[in-house]
VOGU-3710 file (C-alpha; in Angstrom, 3 decimals, decimal comma):
1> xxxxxxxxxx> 69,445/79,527/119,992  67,042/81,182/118,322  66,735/80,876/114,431  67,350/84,097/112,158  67,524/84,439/108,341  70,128/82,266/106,797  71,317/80,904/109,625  72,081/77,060/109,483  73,998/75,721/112,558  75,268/72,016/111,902
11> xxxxxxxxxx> 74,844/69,853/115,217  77,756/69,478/117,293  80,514/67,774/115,893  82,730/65,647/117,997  86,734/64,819/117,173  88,624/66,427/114,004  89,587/63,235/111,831  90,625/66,360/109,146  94,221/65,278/107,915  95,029/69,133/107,435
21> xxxxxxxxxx> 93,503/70,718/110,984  96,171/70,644/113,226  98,137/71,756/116,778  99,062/75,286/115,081  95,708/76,182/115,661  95,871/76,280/119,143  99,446/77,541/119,633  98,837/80,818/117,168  99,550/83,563/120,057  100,745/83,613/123,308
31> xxxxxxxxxx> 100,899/86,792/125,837  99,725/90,042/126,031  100,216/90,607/122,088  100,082/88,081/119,073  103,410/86,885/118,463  104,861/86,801/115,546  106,483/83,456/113,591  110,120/83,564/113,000  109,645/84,604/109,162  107,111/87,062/109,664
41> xxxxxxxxxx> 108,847/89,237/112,804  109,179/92,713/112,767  110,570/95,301/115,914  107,714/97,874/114,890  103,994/97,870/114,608  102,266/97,606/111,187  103,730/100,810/109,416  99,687/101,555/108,610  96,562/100,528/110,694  94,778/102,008/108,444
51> xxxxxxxxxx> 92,457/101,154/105,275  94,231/102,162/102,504  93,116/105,347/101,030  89,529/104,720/99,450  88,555/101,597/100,873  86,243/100,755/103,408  84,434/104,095/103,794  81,243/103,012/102,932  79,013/101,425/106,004  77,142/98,367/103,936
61> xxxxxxxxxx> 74,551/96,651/106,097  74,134/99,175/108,515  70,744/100,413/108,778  69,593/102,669/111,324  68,314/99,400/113,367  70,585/97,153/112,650  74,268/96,029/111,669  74,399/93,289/109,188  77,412/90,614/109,840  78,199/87,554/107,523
71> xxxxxxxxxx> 79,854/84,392/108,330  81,942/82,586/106,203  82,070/78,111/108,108  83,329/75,111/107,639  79,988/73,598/108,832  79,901/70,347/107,013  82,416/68,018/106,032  85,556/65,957/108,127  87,102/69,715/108,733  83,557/70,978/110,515
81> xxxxxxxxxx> 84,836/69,406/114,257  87,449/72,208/114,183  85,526/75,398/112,809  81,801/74,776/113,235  81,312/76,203/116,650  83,282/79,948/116,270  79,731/81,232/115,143  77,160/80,336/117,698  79,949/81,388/120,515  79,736/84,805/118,123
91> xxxxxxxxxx> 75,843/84,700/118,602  76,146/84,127/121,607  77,571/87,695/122,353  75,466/89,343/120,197  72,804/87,564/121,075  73,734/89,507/124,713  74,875/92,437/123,464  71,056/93,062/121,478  69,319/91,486/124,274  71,035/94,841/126,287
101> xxxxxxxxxx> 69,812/97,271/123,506  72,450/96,669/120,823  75,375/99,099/120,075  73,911/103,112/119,964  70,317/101,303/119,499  71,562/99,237/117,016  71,262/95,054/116,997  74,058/92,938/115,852  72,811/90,845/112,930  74,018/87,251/111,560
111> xxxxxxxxxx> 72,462/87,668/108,105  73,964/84,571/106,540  76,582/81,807/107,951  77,993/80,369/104,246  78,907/76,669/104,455  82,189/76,233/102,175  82,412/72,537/103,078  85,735/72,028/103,550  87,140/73,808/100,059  88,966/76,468/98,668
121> xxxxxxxxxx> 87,121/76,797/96,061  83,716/77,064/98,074  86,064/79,096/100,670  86,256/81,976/98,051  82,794/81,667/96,277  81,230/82,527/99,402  83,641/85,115/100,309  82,306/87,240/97,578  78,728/86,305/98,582  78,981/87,418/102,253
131> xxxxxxxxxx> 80,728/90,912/100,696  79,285/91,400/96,917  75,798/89,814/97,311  74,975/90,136/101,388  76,533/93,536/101,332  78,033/92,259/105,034  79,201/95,556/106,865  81,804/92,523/108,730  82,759/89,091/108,103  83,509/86,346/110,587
141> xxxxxxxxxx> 85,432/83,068/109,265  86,025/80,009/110,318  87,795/77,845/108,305  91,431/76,201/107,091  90,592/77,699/103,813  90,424/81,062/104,862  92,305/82,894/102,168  92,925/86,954/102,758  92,930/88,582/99,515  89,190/90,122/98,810
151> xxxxxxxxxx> 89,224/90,591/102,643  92,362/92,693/102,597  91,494/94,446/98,983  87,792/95,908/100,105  89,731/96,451/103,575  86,372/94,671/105,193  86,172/94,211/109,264  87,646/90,226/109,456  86,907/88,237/112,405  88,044/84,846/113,322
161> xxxxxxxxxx> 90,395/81,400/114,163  93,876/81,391/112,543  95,492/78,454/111,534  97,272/79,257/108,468  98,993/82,212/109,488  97,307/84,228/106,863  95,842/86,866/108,756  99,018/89,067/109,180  99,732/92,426/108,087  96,488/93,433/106,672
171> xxxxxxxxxx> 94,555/96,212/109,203  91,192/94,849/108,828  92,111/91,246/109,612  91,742/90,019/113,228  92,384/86,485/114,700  90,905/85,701/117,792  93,959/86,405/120,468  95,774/87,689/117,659  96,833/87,882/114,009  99,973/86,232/114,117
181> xxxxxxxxxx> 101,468/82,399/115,016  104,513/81,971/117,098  106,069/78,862/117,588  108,771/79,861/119,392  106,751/81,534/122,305  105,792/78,179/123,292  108,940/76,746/124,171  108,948/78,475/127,088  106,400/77,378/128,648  106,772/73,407/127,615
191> xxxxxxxxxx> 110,646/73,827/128,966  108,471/75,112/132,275  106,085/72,196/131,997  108,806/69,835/131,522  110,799/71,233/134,875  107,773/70,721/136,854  107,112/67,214/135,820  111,252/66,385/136,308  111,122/65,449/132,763  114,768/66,098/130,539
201> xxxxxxxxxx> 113,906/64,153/127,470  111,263/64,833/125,254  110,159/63,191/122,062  107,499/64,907/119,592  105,122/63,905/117,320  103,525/65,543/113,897  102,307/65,016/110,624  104,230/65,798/107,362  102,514/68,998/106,588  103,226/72,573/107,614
211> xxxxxxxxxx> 100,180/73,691/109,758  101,744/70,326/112,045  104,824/70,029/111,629  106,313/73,883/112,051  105,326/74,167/115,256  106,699/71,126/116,896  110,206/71,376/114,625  110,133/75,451/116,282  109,196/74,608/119,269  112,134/71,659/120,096
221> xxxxxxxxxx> 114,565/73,322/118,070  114,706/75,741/121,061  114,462/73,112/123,656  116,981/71,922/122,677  119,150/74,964/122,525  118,312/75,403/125,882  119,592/71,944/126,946  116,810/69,874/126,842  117,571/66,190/124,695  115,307/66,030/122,394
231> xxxxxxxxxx> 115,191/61,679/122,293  112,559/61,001/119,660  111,150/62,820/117,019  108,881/61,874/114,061  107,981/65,007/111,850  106,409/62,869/109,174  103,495/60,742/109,847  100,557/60,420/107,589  98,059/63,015/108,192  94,895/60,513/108,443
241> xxxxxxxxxx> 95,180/57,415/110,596  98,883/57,319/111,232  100,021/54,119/112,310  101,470/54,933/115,477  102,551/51,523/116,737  106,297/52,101/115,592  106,366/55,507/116,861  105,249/54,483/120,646  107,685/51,330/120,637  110,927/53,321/119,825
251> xxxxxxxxxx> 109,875/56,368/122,319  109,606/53,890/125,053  113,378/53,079/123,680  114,393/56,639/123,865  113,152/56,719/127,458  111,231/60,068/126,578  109,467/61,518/129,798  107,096/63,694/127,947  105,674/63,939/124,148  104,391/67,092/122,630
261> xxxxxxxxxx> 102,030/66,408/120,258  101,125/68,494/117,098  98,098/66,023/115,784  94,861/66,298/115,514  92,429/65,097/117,912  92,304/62,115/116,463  96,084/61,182/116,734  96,207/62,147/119,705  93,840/59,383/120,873  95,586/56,810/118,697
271> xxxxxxxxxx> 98,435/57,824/120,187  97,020/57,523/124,062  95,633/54,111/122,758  99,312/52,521/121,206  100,685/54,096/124,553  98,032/51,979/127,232  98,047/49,395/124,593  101,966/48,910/125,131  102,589/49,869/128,351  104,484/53,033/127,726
281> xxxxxxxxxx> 104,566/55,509/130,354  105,012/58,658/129,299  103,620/62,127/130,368  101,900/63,601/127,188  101,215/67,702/126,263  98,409/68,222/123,422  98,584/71,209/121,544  95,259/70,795/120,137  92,259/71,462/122,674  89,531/69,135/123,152
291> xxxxxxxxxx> 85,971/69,758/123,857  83,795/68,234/126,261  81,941/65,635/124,106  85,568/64,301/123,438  86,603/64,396/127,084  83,161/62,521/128,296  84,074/59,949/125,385  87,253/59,501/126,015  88,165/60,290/129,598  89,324/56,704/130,564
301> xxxxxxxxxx> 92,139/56,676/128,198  93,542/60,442/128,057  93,799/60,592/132,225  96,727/63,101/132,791  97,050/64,779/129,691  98,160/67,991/129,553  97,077/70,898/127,582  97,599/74,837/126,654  95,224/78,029/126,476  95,188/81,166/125,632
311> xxxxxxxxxx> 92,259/81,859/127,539  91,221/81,441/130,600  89,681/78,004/130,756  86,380/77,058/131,032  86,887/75,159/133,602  88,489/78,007/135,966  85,272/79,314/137,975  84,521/75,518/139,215  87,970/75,211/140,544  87,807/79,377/141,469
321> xxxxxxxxxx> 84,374/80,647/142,101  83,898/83,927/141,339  87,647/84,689/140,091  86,837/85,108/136,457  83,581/87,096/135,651  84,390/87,263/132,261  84,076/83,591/131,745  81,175/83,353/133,759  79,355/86,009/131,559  80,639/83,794/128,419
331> xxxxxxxxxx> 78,845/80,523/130,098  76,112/82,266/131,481  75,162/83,321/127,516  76,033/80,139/126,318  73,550/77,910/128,345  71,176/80,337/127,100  71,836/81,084/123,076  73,714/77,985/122,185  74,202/75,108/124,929  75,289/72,407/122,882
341> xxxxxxxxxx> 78,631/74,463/122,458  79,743/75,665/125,671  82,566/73,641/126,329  84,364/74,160/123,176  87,087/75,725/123,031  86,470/77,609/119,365  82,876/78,962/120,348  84,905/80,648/122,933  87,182/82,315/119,757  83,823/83,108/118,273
351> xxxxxxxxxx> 83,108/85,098/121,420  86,440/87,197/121,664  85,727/87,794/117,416  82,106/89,383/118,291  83,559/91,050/121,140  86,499/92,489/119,178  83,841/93,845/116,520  81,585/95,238/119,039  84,374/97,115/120,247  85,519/98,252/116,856
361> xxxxxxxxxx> 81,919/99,824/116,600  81,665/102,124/120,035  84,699/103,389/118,944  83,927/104,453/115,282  80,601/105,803/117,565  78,877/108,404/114,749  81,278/107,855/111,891  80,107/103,988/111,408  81,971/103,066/108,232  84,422/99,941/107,856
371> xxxxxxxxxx> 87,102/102,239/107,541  86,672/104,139/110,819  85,802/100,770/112,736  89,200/99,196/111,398  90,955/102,473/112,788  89,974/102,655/115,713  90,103/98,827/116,498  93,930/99,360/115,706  94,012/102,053/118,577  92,663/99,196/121,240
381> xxxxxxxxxx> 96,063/98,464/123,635  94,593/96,563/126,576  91,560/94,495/125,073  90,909/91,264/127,125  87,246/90,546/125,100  85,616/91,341/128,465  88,159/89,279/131,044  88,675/86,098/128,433  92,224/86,750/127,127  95,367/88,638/128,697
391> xxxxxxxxxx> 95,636/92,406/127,038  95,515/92,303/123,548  97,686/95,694/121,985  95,894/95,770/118,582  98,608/98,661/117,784  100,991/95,927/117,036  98,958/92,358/117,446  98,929/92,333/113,536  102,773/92,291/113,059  104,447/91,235/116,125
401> xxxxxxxxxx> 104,351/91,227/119,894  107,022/91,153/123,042  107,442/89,232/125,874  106,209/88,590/128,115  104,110/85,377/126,481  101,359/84,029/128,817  99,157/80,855/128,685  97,358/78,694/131,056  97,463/74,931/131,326  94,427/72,623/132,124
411> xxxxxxxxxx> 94,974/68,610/132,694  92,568/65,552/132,011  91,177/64,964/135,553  88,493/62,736/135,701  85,958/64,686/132,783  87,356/68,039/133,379  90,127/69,958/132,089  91,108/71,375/135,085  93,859/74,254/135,404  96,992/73,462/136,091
421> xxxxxxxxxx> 100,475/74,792/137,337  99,423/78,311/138,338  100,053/80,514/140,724  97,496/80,714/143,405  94,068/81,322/141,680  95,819/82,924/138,619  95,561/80,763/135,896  98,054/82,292/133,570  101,452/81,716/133,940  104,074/83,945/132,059
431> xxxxxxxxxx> 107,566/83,476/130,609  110,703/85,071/128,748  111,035/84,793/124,914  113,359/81,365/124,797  113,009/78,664/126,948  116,240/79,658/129,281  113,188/82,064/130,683  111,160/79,139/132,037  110,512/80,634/135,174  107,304/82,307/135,644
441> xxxxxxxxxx> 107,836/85,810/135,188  104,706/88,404/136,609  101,518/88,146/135,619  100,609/90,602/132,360  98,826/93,502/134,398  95,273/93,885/133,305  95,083/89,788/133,105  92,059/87,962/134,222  92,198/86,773/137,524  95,071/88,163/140,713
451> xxx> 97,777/89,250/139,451  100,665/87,240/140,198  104,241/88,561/140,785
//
């Protein structure tokens, strides 16, 4: 990819060995509309979408050439394997976008991409230099230090990965496939998962922190609800290097068909390892994604796992050429502006961020301030970042969302992650709000891909 000012891409990274980075990240939304977690609900859309009055109507790095945009990274550091590739898969579409003219003439500009390291502290020093000192007319972030406030109190255009579950509420803060985690919306679709390997018992690992362990506790508290035994559960491993030699020995005792993991990367490997290492045969559902350099690593040992999406996967036009355009644009840009991160899975989130923004600005059209660009944003009900992600309603994606909840699922075969378990060529498969509703209900219409149903 081409260098511009300030720019400093780190070279690809490989697994997370982060202690804090984990499954939450990949489980944030599900469906047509960001879900939202059990304490943060609501049966109505944000009661403003709006900047509040006297914020955001200025238009800073706008010029009549260009549109300045700041980043804010984790690009260095043991946290960088999770976050360091959202910003070339963001350069990537405005890389595409400017090489097509821009937006009304205008090109799409990464002034700066700030490195916080892997702090808080860094996290909010260069939060105020991508808005006080870059004057950035939007702000894309990347990071498990991403902390709202200055975002939400200049009310500027937010773009990027959610794993904290901070980017609710606020009008100006978007998360790629939406603003808001929901643990419970994945039950559904492990309970379908579970049916279709035969499996009734399932055991779950995580580590004893929230971002880990919320989402599995969520998750098989409604399993088993719905009947499934829940045989084995550890909710309290050490975050970095968990010995996982006592965990795999008593869920061969509890004769566990399949584990759902909420570990990093990392774990998840130990855990594949213990598991070949003792003989335990067990089916095993990641809910952390891995990217290719993992998979080409690692293939021999992680044969057969499964994982979930909220996108359609990259690996859906070899398995169904010509199904998904909108993925093939994404790799088509990639192997051009920024090869060495096409098969991972958060570049991709990078792309649906620049998308998002670039979307934001056609519809302010003339009146290009923050302000305008965060109000009409909120008026997007179908957006699918160009055929990536089922219908996005940005009316309501801050706050809360409704059934039904869609994902796709891709499986270790050989070195590809190859979808799994839909319907025809339709990747995504869609379910009910508990996981009594594990039958697949009709594909979300406007969806990638044939609808289903």
């Amino acid at each position: 990819m081409p260098e511009r000012a300030g720019r400093r891409f780190p070279p690809a990274v490989t697994t997370a060995v982060a202690a804090l980075v984990m499954a939450g990240c990949s489980i944030a939304v599900a469906g047509g509309a960001a879900a939202g977690a059990a304490a943060k609900s609501s049966s109505s859309p944000t009661s403003s979408l709006q900047c509040p009055p006297g914020l955001g109507t200025g238009a800073p790095g706008v010029t009549p050439t260009q549109i300045n945009v700041a980043a804010v990274s984790t690009l260095t550091g043991p946290l960088s394997a999770d976050f360091a590739a959202l910003v070339p898969g963001a350069e990537a579409y405005f890389d595409t976008v400017d090489a097509h003219g821009g937006v009304d003439g205008r090109k799409i500009v990464l002034a700066d991409n700030l490195n916080d390291v892997g702090t808080g502290s860094r996290f909010e020093t260069e939060t105020h230099t991508a808005i006080d000192q870059d004057h950035a007319f939007a702000v894309l972030v990347s990071s498990y230090w991403f902390i709202p406030t200055y975002f939400a109190s200049t009310c500027t255009p937010t773009y990027g990965f959610n794993v904290t579950g901070d980017w609710t509420t606020s009008p100006n803060l978007y998360a790629a496939g939406g603003s808001v985690e929901n643990y419970r919306s994945t039950a559904p679709s492990i309970a379908f998962l579970a049916k279709q390997l035969k499996v009734k018992s399932l055991a779950t690992l995580a580590y004893g922190v929230s971002s880990s362990r919320d989402s599995c506790q969520t998750t098989m508290t409604s399993l088993h609800k719905a009947g499934f035994t829940v045989s084995y559960s550890d909710l309290q491993l050490t975050p970095l290097n968990p010995d996982l030699a006592p965990d795999v020995q008593r869920i061969r005792q509890s004769g566990a068909g399949l584990i759902v993991s909420c570990m990093t990367v990392d774990g998840n490997i130990a855990l594949s390892r213990d598991l070949k290492l003792y003989g335990v045969k067990v089916k095993e559902l990641w809910l952390t994604v891995i990217n290719q350099t993992v998979l080409n690593k690692e293939s021999s040992l992680i044969q057969g796992v499964y994982f979930r999406v909220e996108n359609v996967p990259l690996d859906a036009n070899r398995k169904f050429p010509g199904t998904y355009p909108g993925l093939a644009a994404y790799l088509s840009a990639m192997h051009r502006y920024a090869p060495a991160y096409t098969s991972d899975n958060t570049a991709l989130q990078g792309w649906e961020s620049a998308a998002l923004l670039v979307a934001g600005i056609k519809a302010a059209g003339k009146d290009l301030t923050q302000a305008n660009v965060v109000k009409m944003t909120n008026t997007l009900t179908a957006f699918t970042a160009n055929g990536i992600n089922t219908p996005m309603n940005w009316t309501r994606t801050h706050t809360y969302s409704t059934p039904p909840f869609c994902s796709a699922f891709v499986q270790v075969r050989g070195k590809v992650l190859e979808p799994v378990l839909g319907q025809g060529k339709q990747v995504f498969v869609c379910f009910g709000s508990t996981p009594k509703h594990s039958t697949p209900e009709p594909t979300i219409r406007g969806a990638p891909g044939p609808h289903v149903g």
